[in-house]
N, C-alpha and C positions, 0 to 999 in steps of 0.2 A: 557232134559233141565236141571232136579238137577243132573244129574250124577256128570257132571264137577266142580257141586258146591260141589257135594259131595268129589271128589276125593283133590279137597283145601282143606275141612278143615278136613280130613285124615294126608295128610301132614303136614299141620299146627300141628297136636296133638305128629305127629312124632319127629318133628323136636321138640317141646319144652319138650317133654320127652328127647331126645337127649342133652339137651341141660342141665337140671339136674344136672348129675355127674360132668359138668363142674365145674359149677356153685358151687355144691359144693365141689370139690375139691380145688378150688379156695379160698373157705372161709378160713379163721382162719391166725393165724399170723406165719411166720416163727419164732422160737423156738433155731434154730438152722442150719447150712451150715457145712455136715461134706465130706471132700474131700477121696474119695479111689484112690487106687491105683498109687497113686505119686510118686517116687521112687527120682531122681533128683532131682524135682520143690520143693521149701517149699510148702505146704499147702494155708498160705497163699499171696502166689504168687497166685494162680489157684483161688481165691476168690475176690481176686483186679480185676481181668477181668470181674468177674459178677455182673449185673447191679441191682443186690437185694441182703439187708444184712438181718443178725438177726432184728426182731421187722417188716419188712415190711410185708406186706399179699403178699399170693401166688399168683400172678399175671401172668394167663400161656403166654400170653405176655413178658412178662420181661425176662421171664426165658425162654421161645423160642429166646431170642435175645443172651442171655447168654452164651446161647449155640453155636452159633453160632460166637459168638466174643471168645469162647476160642478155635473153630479149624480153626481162623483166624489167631490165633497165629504162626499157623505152625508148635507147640510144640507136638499135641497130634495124634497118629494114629486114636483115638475113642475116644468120649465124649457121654455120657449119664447121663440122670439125671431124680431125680425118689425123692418119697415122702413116708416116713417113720414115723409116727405117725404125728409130726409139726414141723419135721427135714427135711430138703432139704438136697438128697446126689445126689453127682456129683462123678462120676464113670472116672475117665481119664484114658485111654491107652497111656501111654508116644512115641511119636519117638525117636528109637537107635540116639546115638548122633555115627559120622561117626569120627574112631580110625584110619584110612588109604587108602588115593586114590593113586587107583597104575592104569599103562594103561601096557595093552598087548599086541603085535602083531603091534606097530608101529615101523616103519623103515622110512620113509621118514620123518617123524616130529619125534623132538627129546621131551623127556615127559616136560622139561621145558618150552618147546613151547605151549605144551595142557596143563598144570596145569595154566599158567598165562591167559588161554581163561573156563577154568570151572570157576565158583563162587562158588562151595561147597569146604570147607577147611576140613582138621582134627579138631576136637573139637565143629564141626558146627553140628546144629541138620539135620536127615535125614529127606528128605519128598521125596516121589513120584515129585512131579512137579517138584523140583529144580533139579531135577535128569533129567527129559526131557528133559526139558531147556537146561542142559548142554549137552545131547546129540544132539540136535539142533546145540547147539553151536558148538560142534566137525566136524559133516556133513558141518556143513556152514565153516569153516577153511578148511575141505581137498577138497570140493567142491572150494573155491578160490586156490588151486593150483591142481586146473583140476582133480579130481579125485571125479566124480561124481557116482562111483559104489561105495564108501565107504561105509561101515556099522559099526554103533557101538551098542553095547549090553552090557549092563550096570547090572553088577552080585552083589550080594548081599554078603556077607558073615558075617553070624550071630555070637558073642562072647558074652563072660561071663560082667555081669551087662551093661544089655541093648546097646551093642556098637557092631558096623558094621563094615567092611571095605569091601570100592567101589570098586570094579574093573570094569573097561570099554575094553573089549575087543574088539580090531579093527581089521577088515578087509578092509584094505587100497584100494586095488581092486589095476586096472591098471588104469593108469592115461587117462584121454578123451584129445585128440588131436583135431586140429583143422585141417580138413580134406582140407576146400577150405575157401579163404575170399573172396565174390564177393561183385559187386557194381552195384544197378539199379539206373538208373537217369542221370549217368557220362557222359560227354559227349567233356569238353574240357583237360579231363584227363585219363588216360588207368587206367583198373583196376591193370596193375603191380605197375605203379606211385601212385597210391592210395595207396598200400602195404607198399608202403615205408616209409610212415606218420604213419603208426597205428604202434602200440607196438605189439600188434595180429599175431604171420605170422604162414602158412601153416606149418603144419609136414613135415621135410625131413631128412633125415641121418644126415648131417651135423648142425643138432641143437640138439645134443645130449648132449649138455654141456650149454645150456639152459631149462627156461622152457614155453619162449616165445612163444610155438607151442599147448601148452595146455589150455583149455575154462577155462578163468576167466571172470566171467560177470559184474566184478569192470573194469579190465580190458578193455573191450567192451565198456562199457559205459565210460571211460575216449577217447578210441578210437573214439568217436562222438563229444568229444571236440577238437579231436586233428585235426580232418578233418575240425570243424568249422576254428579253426585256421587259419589251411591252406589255406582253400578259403577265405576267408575278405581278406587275407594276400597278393593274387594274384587277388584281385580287385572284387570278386564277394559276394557283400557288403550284399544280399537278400540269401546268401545259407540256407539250412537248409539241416537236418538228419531226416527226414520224420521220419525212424524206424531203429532200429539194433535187428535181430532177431538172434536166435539161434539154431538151428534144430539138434536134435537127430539123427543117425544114426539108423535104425532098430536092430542093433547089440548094440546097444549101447556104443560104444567104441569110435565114433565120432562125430565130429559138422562140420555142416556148418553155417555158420555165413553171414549172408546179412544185406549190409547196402542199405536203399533206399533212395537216395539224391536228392535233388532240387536246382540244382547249381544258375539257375537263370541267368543275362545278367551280363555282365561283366564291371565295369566304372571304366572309366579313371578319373583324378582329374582335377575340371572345375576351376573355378578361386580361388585362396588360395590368402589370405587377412588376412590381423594383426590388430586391432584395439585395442583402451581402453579409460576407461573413467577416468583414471588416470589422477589427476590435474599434471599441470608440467610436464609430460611426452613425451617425443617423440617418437613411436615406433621404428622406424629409428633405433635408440644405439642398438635395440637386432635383427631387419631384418634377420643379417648373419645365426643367430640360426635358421630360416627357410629354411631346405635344399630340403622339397619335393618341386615340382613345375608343374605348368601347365601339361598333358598332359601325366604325369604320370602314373603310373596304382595303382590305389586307395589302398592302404595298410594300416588296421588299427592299425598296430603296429608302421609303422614309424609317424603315427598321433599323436599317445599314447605317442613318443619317443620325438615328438616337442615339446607336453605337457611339458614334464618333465624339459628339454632343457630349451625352455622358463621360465618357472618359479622358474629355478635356477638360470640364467643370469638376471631375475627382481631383485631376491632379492639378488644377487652379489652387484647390482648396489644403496643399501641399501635403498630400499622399501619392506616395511613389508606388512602383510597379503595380501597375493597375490591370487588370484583363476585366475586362465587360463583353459578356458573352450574352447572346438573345438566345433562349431554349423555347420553342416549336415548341407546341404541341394540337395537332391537328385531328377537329372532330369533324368525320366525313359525315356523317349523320346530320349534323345541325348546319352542318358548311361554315364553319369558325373555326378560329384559330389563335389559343391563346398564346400569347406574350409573356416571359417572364425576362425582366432586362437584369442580369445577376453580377453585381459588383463584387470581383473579388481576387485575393491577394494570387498578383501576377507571379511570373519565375524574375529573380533576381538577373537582370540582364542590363549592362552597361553598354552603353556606346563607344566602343575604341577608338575611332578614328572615323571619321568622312571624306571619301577619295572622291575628287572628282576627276573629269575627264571628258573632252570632245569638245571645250571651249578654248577657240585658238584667240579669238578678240576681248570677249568679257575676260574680265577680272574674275579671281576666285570668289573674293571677298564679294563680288556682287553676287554669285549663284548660294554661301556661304549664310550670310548674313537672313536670306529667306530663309532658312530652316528653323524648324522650333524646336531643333532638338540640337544638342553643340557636343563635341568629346566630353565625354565623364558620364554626362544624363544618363538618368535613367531611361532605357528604350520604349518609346510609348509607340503603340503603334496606329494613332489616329494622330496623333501631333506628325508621325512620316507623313500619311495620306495628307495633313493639310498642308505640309512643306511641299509635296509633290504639285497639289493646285497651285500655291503660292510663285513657283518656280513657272510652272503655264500659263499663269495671267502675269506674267511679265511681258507675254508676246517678243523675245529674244531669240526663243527658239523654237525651231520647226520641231522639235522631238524630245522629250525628257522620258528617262528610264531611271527609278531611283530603286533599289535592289538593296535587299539586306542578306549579308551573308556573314558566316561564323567569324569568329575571330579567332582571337592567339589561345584563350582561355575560354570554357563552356560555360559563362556566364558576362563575355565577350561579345559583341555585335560588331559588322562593319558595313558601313552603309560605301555603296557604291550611286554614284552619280554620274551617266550620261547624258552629254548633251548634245545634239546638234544645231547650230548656231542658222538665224535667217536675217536678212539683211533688215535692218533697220532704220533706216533713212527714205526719206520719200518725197520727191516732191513733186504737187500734188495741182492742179489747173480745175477751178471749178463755173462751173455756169450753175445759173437758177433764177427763181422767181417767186418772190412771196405777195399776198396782201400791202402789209405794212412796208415792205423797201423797198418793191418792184424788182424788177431784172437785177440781177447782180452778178459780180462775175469776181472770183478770189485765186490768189496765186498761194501756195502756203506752202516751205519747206521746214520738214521736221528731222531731228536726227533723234530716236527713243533710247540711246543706250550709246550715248556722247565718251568717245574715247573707249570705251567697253566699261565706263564705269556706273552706267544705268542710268546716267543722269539723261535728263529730258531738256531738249530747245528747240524751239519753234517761232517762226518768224515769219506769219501770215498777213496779207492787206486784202482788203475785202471792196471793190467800186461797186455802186448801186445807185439806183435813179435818188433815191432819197436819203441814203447814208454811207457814206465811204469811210474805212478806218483800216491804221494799220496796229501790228501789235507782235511784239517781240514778250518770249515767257519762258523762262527757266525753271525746273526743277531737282533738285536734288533730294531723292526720296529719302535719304540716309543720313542727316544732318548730325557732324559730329558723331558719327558712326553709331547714332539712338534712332530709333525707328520714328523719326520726324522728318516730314515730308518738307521741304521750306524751298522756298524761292522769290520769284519774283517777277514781277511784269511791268512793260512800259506800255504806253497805248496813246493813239491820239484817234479820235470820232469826230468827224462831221456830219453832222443831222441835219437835213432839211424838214421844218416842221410846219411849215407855214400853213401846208390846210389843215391841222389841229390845234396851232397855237398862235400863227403867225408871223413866225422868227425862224432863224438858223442856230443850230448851237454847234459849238466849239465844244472838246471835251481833251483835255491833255495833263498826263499823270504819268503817276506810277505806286506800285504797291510793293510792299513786304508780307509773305504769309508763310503760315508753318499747321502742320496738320497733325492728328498722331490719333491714332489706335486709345483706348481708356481700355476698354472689355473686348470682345470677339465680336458683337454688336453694336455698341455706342464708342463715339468717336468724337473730335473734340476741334474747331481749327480756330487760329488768330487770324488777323488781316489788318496791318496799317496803309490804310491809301490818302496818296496826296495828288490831288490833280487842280487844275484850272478849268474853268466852266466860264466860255465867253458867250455872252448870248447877243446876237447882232439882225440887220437886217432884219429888223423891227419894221412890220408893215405900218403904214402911218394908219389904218382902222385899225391897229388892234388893239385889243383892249388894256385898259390905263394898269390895271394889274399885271400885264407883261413888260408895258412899255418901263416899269417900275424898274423890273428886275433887267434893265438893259447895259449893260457892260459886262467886264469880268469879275469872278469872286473866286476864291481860294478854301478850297476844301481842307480839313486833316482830319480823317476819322477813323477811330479803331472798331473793329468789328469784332463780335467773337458767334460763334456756331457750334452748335450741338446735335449731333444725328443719332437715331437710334435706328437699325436699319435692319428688316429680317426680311428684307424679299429675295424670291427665290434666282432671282435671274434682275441685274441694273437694266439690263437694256431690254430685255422682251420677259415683261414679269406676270405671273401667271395665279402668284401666290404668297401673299403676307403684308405685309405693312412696312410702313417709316415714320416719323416725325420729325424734323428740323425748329429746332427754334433760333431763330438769326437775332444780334443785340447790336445795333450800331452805334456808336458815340460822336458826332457832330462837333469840335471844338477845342479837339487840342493845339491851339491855333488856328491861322484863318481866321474865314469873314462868318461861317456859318455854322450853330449851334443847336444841336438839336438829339431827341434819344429816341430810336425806331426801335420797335420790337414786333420782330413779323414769326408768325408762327405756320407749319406748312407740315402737313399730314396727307396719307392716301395709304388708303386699304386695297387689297387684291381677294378676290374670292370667284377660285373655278367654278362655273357653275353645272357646266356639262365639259366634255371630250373639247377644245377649242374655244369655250364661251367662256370668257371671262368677265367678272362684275367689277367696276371697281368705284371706288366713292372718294373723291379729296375735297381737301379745301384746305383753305389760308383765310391767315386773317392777319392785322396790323394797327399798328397803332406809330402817331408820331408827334412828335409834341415841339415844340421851339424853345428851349435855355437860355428865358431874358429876352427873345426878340420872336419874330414869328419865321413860318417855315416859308424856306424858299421855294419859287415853284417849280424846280430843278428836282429837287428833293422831295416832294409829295409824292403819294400813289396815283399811279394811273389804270382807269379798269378798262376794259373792252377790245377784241378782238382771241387772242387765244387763248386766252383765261376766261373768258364771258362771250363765245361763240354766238353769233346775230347779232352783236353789236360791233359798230370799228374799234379801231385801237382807238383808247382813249374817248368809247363814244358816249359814256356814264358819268355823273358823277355831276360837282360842282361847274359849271359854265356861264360865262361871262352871257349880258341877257342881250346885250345890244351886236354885239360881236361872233356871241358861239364858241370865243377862246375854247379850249377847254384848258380849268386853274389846276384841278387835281384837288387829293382831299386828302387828312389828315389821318383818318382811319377808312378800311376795307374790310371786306370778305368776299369772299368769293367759294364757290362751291360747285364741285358736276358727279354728278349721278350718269356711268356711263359703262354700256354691254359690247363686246369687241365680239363679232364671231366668227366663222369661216364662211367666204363669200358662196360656198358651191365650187369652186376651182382646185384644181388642184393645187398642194401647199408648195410647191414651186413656184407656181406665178410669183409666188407672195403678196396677193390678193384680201384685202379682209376686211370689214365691213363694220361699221359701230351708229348706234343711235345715243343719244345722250340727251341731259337737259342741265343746263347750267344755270347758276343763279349767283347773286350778291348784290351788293351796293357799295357806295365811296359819298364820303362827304364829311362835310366839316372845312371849313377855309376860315380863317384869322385872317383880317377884319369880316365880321360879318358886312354884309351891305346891298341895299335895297337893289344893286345891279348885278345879284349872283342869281343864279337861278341854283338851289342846292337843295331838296327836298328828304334826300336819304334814303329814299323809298323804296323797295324790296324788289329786284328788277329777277326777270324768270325765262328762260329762252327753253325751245328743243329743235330737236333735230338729226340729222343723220349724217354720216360720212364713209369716205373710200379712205383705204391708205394702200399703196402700190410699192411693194420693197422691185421697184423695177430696175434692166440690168444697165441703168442711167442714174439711177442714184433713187432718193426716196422721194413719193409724191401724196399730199392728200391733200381731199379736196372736203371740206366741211357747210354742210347747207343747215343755216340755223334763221328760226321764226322767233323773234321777240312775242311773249306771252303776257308778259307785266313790265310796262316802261311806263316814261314820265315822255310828253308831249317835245321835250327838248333833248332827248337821247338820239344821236345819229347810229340807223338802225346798217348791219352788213349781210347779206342774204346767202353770198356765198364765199371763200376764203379758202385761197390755195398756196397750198408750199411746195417748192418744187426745188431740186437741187441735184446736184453731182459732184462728184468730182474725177478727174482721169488721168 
């Protein structure tokens, strides 16, 4: 029973015998703090970090912390510290300060790429961790471009007064491919359709000039946003991306990638309704702006897009702070989803200022002037989002970030704007091959943002077997600081025409034109052109109607133009319409008088995933003011506007000759299905059938030697178009169905181009 008592107060005796030397080492006052070993550091520098000076008692507390807070610093390899009569010395081993980081053994990243992703510089102290660190950092950069057997080894090399240089030696390895992408859960889409959405695609020969095929797991996981996309976008409102995994191959040289998805039921859109608690207001004036409808298949982008729509057309209609909110409501039962779009009074919020920032060469005033929103306005926030595209389709810069944050006051805004700038000048060496001009081959340099003040010039010449031209064109989108686009062009054309007409032409000018904006949709432009038209090398058969019009003649015409334009997409359009109607004036001076009015329309209608419908036509009319039309100036039909016939192979034609005169009025019209060839959408590969149709005629003077009937000409046919990585190619095979016995028929028609 006393043992245990015994073996306490043993302890006990130990521990305060133990306890002693502390105790007294502890006693007495610091005398003195003397530093060794410093080399770099002053002295006292290394004594500002310790939390005890001269006159305090030795507190082994304090100076335990002391120690501690000076290889916090990151300055010292070793710190020790030690007691010499009623002197405290601090013993410091310095860290080499780093003289030169060099990399070895890299070939796919170039060192400017790895020095802007390390953090240790030259003149920076060395430590162990910041060293790892940046080795991490290196793994993690060649790991995002698929080269996950990388290795870095990070060497040392010692110099005279305590200084290093880094070297990081790399073994790049071989890059990890992406062996297969599959997809569990799919089920109203194939896993090739799925491929086509992700940026992610399988390894194969033909992506050797990519590095789309190689494991980036930024990559993958953007790939999870891009499928959400995709499904809300085709009505399946509940999807999700369960997982996206990534699995090693045992060799390690590859991945499989699986995404597990949860598509969910598919809704259509149940009843879509406008409201607002706007005094004064009648929904009614903006209805039109609601283009989804009933029955549709629920897409939250074109929701998003009504959004935007609508509360540009509110505040056209000059009501300020606006919030249009779309309220959901989702019935799982019927698989619908009604719509209610509710116009109604926003929070009181001003715009204070517009900072910009990250443009060293544009001008303010050109990043500035794109905004539809200026200091003072009211903060809208679909007018940001169009400033934000507005600022991207300038193509100035590689990156725009536009940010709204608080301001001075809570009914305050402050819009912040970065940019990062991309070079904009280019100049440009092209080869190609069409039907109508044969081989041709163009030099063209362009500068899109001249000075940094956005203006545009260009100064291209184009040689070809049958037409060579060159041509210089300026714009200034900002005329007089008004949202009028205005410039101007000089040009000079030599045509070889003689197997459609018989001649050569001259063509040498220049023009004045100005553009501008009306609505959000229709648009407005001018054009004064003045040029000379010589027409020479008159074959001695040709016919007496050209030999007419042989020498030079002097143009002056004003033009004027009208567009109304809602497609979704200018260059690869999938969906909507346009109309142009062009007015040309023949006469304000010069030799020739005359008033065109050409009219030009085309619809777009998806019909499926990739199949798109689409229907145009034009039509014209021309007439001559006091004399008749030149045959410079007439319409000519055939070739890419009336496919199976050549250029100019319809129409009015000399009877003894075959000139072709051209004709005073046109139409022309194609009926025509674009779909996806079976390839993958990379090739960019795509396939269309069509059938074109129109007619041309009329010529002043009539005459027993015309052949001109008017008659209803009808072609079909099929075509490739190849977005290949040489520039664009199509090739179009068209059968005349309805022609006249003196139409020169073309079977097949190819355009081919680049530029490098």
């Amino acid at each position: 029973m006393f043992r245990p008592i015994a073996v306490f107060v043993v302890a006990a005796l130990v521990l305060l015998a133990a306890e002693r030397p502390l105790l007294a080492q502890a006693s007495g006052m610091i005398s003195d703090i003397v530093v060794e070993g410093a080399q770099r550091i002053e002295e006292e520098t290394v004594r500002s970090y310790l939390l005890v000076r001269r006159g305090d008692p030795f507190d082994q507390v304090r100076i335990d912390r002391s120690l501690k807070k000076l290889f916090a610093t990151g300055l010292f390899a070793d710190v020790a510290m030690g007691r010499r009569g009623n002197a405290l010395v601090v013993r410091v081993v310095e860290n080499p300060v780093i003289n030169r980081i060099a990399f070895e053994g890299n070939r796919r990243i170039e060192d400017k790429d790895l020095e802007s992703e390390v953090t240790l510089r030259p003149r920076v102290i060395y430590t162990r961790t910041k060293v790892q660190n940046d080795v991490q950092r290196l793994l993690t950069l060649y790991r995002r471009r698929g080269r996950f057997a990388a290795t870095v080894d990070p060497k040392v090399i010692q110099l005279p007064q305590n200084r290093v240089d880094l070297v990081f030696e790399i073994n790049e390895g071989k890059a990890t491919s992406v062996e297969r992408v599959r997809f569990v859960g799919n089920r109203a889409y194939s896993d090739s359709r799925l491929r086509e959405e992700i940026l992610t695609k399988e390894t194969r020969w033909w992506r050797f000039l990519t590095a789309d095929d190689t494991y980036d797991p930024d990559r993958v996981t953007f790939d999870s946003e891009l499928l959400r996309r995709f499904y809300i976008n085709e009505g399946f409102a509940d999807f999700q991306v369960l997982s996206a995994v990534a699995e090693m191959t045992p060799d390690r040289e590859d991945f499989f990638v699986t995404f597990t998805l949860d598509e969910g039921p598919r809704y259509r859109l149940g009843k879509v309704e406008l409201t607002s608690d706007l005094k004064n207001f009648d929904v009614a004036r903006v209805a039109d702006v609601v283009e989804i409808e009933s029955g549709d298949w629920y897409a939250a982008d074109k929701v998003e897009e009504t959004v935007s729509d609508l509360t540009y057309e509110v505040g056209e209609l000059g009501i300020a702070f606006v919030d249009v909110r779309p309220r959901v409501e989702r019935d799982r039962a019927a698989r619908a989803i009604d719509v209610t779009f509710e116009v109604n009074r926003g929070p009181r919020t001003f715009v204070e200022r517009i900072d910009v920032t990250g443009n060293v060469r544009t001008e303010d005033r050109v990043i500035r002037r794109e905004f539809r929103l200026v200091e003072g306005d009211p903060f809208n926030v679909a007018r940001l989002r169009d400033s934000r595209k507005e600022l991207n389709d300038l193509g100035f810069f590689e990156k725009v970030e536009v940010e709204q944050v608080p301001g001075s006051a809570p009914d305050k805004t402050v819009i912040e704007v970065d940019v990062e700038e991309r070079a904009t000048g280019s100049l440009s060496f092209g080869a190609g091959f069409s039907t109508t001009n044969g081989a041709l081959g163009e030099i063209s340099v362009q500068e899109a943002n001249l000075l940094g003040r956005g203006q545009n010039l260009r100064l291209s010449t184009t040689i070809a077997q049958r037409q060579s031209k060159i041509d210089l064109a300026f714009t200034e989108p900002y005329f007089l600081g008004r949202e009028v686009a205005a410039g101007f062009d000089l040009f000079h054309t030599s045509t070889d025409q003689q197997d459609t007409q018989s001649h050569d032409q001259t063509i040498t000018g220049g023009a004045l034109r100005a553009g501008y904006p009306i609505t959000k949709h229709l648009s407005e432009n001018w054009r004064y052109t003045l040029k000379q038209t010589k027409i020479d090398n008159v074959d001695d058969s040709a016919s007496t109607f050209v030999r007419e019009q042989e020498g030079d003649s002097l143009l002056s015409e004003l033009s004027h133009g009208l567009l109304y334009d809602r497609r979704d997409s200018v260059l690869n359009t999938t969906e909507g319409y346009y109309v142009r109607l062009a007015t040309d004036l023949g006469g304000l001076g010069g030799d020739r008088r005359y008033l065109r009015n050409t009219l030009t329309g085309e619809y777009f209608y998806p019909l499926a995933d990739e199949w798109v419908l689409s229907l145009s036509g034009r039509t014209g009319y021309i007439y001559g003011l006091g004399e008749d039309v030149n045959i410079v100036d007439r319409y000519y039909v055939g070739g890419q506007d009336l496919r199976g016939f050549a250029a100019s192979g319809i129409g009015p034609r000399d009877r003894a000759t075959e000139d072709a005169l051209g004709g005073q009025w046109k139409y022309t019209g194609s009926v025509q299905v674009r779909f996806p060839f079976g390839l993958p959408n990379e090739f960019g590969i795509s396939g269309r059938v069509f059938s074109d149709f129109g007619s041309l005629g009329q010529v002043e003077p009539s005459s027993d030697g015309i052949q001109d009937t008017g008659g209803f000409r009808l072609s079909i046919g099929a075509g490739i178009g190849w977005e290949s990585p040489v520039g664009p190619i199509g090739v179009d095979f068209g059968v005349p169905v309805l022609k006249e016995s003196f139409d020169i028929e073309e079977t097949m028609r190819v355009n081919f181009g680049t530029r490098f």
